[in-house]
C-alpha positions as a Markdown table, in Angstrom:
| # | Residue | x | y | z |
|---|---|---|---|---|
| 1 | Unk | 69.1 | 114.6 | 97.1 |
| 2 | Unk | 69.0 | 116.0 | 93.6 |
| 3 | Unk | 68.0 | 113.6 | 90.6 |
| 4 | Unk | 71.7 | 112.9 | 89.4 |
| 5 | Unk | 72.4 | 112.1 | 92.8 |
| 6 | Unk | 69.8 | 109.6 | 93.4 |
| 7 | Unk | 70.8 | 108.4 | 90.2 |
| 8 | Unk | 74.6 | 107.8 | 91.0 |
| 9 | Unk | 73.2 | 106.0 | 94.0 |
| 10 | Unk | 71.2 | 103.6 | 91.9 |
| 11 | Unk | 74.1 | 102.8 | 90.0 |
| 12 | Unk | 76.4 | 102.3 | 92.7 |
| 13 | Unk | 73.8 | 100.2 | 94.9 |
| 14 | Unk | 72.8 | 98.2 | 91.8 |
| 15 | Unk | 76.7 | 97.4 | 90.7 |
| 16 | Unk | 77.6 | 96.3 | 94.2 |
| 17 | Unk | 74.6 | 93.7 | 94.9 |
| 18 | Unk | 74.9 | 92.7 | 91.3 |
| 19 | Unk | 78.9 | 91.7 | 91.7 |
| 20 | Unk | 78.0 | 90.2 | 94.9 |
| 21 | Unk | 74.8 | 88.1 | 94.2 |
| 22 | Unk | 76.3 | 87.2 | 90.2 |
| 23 | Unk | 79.7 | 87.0 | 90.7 |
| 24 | Unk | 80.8 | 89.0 | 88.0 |
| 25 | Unk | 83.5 | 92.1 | 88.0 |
| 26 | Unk | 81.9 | 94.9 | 88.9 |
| 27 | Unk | 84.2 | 96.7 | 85.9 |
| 28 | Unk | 81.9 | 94.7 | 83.4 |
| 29 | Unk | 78.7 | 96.4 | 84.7 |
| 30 | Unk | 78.5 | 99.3 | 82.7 |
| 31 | Unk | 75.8 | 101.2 | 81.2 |
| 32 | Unk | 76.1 | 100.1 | 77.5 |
| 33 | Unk | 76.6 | 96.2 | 78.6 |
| 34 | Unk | 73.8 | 94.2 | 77.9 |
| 35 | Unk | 72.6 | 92.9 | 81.3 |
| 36 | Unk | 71.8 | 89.1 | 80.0 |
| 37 | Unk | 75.0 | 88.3 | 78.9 |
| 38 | Unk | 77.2 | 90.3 | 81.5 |
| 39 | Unk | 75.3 | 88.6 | 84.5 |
| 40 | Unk | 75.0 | 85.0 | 82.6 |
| 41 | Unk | 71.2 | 84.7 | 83.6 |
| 42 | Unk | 69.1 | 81.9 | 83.0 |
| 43 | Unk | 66.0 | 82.0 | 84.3 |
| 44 | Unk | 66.4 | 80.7 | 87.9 |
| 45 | Unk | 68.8 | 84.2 | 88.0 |
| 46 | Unk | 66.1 | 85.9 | 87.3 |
| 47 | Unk | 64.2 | 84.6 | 90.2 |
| 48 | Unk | 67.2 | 85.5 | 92.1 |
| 49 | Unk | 67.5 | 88.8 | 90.2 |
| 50 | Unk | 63.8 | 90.0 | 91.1 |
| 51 | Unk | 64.5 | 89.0 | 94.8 |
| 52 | Unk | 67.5 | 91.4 | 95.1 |
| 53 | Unk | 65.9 | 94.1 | 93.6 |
| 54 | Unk | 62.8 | 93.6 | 96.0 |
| 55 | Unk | 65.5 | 93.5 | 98.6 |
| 56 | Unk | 67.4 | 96.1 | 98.0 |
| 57 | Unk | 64.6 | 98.1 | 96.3 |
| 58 | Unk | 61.4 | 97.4 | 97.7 |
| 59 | Unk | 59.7 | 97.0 | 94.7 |
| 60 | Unk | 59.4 | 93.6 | 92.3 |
| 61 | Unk | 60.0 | 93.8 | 89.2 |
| 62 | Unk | 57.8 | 92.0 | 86.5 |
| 63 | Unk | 58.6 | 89.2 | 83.5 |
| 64 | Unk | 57.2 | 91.4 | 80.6 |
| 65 | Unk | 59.4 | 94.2 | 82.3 |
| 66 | Unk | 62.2 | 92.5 | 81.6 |
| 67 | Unk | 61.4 | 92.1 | 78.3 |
| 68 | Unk | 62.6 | 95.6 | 77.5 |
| 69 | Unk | 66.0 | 95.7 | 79.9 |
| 70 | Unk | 68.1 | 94.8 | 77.4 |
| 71 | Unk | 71.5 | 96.7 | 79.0 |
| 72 | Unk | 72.3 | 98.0 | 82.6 |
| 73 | Unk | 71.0 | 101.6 | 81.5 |
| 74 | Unk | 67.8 | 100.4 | 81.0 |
| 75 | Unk | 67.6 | 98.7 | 84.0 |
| 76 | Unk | 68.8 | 102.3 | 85.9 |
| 77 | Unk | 66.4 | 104.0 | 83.9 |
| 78 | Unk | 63.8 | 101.2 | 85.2 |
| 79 | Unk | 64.8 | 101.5 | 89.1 |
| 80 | Unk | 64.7 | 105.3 | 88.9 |
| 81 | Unk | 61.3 | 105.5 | 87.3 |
| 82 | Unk | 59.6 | 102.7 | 89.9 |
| 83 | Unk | 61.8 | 104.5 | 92.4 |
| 84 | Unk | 60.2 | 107.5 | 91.7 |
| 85 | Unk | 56.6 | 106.5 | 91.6 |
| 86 | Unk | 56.8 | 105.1 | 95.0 |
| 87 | Unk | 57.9 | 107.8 | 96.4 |
């Protein structure tokens, strides 16, 4: 699998449990939309949020690293790089 493969998988895996787990439309999940406000987390979410990404991902995902996801690219960009560093 090439890198903009793996990359469209990301995206697609990350939309679907996202719509699922949030509740949201998965048309709102796109890469420029800031991922707070689309997903309407507080911070029990993002308890929620860093299970499902261990879940789906295998990897947790830290409080300062949230700091700097600020929209869904970042977070892509975020996955792909601890994505790649496991492997």
């Amino acid at each position: 699998m090439d890198k903009a493969e793996a990359r469209k998988e990301i995206e697609t895996k990350t939309i679907k449990f996202l719509s699922e787990e949030f509740e949201v439309d998965p048309s709102s999940i796109t890469p420029e939309a800031p991922l707070k406000e689309t997903l309407a987390l507080d911070s029990l979410d993002y308890v929620d949020l860093v299970v499902v990404i261990e879940q789906n991902f295998g990897f947790k995902v830290k409080g300062e690293d949230f700091m700097r996801l600020t929209t869904f690219k970042d977070f892509y960009d975020h996955i792909e790089a601890e994505a790649a560093a496991k492997a």
